[in-house]
C-alpha positions as CSV (number, residue, x, y, z in Angstrom):
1,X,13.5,-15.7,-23.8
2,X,13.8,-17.7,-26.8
3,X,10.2,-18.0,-29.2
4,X,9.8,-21.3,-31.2
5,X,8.5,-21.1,-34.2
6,X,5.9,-23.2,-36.0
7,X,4.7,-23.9,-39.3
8,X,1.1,-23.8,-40.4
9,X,1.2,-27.6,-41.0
10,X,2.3,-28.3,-37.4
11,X,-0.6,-25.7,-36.3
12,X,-2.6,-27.9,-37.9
13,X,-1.6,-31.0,-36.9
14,X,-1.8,-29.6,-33.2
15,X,-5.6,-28.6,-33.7
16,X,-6.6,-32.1,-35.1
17,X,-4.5,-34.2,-33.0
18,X,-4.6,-32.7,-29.2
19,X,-6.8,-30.1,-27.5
20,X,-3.2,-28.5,-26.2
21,X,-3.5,-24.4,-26.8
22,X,-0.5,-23.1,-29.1
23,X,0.7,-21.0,-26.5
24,X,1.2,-24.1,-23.9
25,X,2.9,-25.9,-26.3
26,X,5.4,-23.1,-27.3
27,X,5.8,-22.4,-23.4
28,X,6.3,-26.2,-22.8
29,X,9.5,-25.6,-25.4
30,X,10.7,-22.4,-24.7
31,X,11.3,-23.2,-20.9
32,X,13.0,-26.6,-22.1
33,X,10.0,-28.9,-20.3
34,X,10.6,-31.3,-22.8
35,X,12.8,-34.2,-24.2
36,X,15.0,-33.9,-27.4
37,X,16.5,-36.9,-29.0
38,X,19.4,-36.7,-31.1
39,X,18.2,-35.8,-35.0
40,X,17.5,-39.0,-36.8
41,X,18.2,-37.2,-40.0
42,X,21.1,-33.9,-40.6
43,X,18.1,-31.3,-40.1
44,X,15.5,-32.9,-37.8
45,X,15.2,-33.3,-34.0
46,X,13.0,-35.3,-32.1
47,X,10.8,-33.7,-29.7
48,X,8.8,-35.7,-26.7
49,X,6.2,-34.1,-24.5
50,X,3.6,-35.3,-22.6
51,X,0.5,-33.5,-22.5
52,X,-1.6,-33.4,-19.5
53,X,-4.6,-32.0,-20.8
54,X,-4.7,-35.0,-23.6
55,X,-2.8,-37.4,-21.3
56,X,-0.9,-38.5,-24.1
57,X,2.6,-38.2,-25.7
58,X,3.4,-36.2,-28.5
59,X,6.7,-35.8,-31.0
60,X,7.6,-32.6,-32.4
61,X,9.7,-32.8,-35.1
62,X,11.7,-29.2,-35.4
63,X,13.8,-28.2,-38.1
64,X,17.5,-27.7,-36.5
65,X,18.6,-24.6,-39.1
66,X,15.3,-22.6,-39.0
67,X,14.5,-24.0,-35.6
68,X,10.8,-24.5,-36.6
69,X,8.4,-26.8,-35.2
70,X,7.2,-28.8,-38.7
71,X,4.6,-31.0,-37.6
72,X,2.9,-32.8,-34.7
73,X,2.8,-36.4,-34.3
74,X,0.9,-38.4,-31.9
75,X,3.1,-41.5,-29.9
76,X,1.3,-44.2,-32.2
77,X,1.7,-42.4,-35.4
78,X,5.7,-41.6,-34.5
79,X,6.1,-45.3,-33.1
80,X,4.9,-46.8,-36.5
81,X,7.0,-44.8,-38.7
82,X,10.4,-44.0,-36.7
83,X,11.8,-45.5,-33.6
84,X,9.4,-46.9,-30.9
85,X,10.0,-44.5,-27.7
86,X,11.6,-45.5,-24.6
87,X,9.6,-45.8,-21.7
88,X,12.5,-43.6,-19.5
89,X,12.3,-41.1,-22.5
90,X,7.9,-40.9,-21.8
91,X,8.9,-40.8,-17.7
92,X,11.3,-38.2,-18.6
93,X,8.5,-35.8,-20.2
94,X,5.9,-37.2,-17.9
95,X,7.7,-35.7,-15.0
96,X,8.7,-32.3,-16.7
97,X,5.1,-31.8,-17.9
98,X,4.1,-32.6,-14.0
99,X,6.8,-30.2,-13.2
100,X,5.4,-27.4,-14.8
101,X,2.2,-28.2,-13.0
102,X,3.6,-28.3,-9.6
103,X,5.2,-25.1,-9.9
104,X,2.3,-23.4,-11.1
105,X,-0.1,-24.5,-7.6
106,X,2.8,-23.8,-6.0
107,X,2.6,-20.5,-6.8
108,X,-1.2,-20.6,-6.6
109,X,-0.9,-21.6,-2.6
């Protein structure tokens, strides 16, 4: 299984910004419940979740060579300063977060 990586700044940013555990988010991205948007620069990805527990979206930016999580940005903050994201992109990590949740009563039944 692949471990993401994450910067002390984006650990950070997570504790100021969302009341997600660390672990949950690295989870969410090492078992691919999330959406990646082509890089908007050479080394950068774009990286929309949705998190249930904040009932919000949330862009991880990770650095493509060192595949690093670098910072987390709420939707209004990303939406103000890069491209405005699609509603089909928020369904799409709506319905993967929900995913995850389905699969875990699932196995709680």
């Amino acid at each position: 299984m692949v471990h993401t990586g994450i910067t002390d700044h984006a650990r950070l940013r997570l504790m100021q910004r969302s009341r997600l555990p660390l672990h949950v988010l690295t989870d969410m991205i090492d078992k691919g419940n999330m959406s990646i948007w082509a890089p908007t620069r050479d080394i950068k990805e774009h990286i929309l979740i949705y998190s249930r527990l904040d009932e919000r979206w949330y862009v991880l930016i990770r650095d493509i060579i060192s595949g690093c999580i670098v910072t987390v940005l709420p939707e209004t903050i990303h939406d103000s300063s890069f491209i405005k994201i699609k509603e089909s992109d928020k369904k799409s990590a709506y319905d993967l977060a929900n995913k995850v949740r389905v699969r875990v009563l699932n196995l709680l039944v």
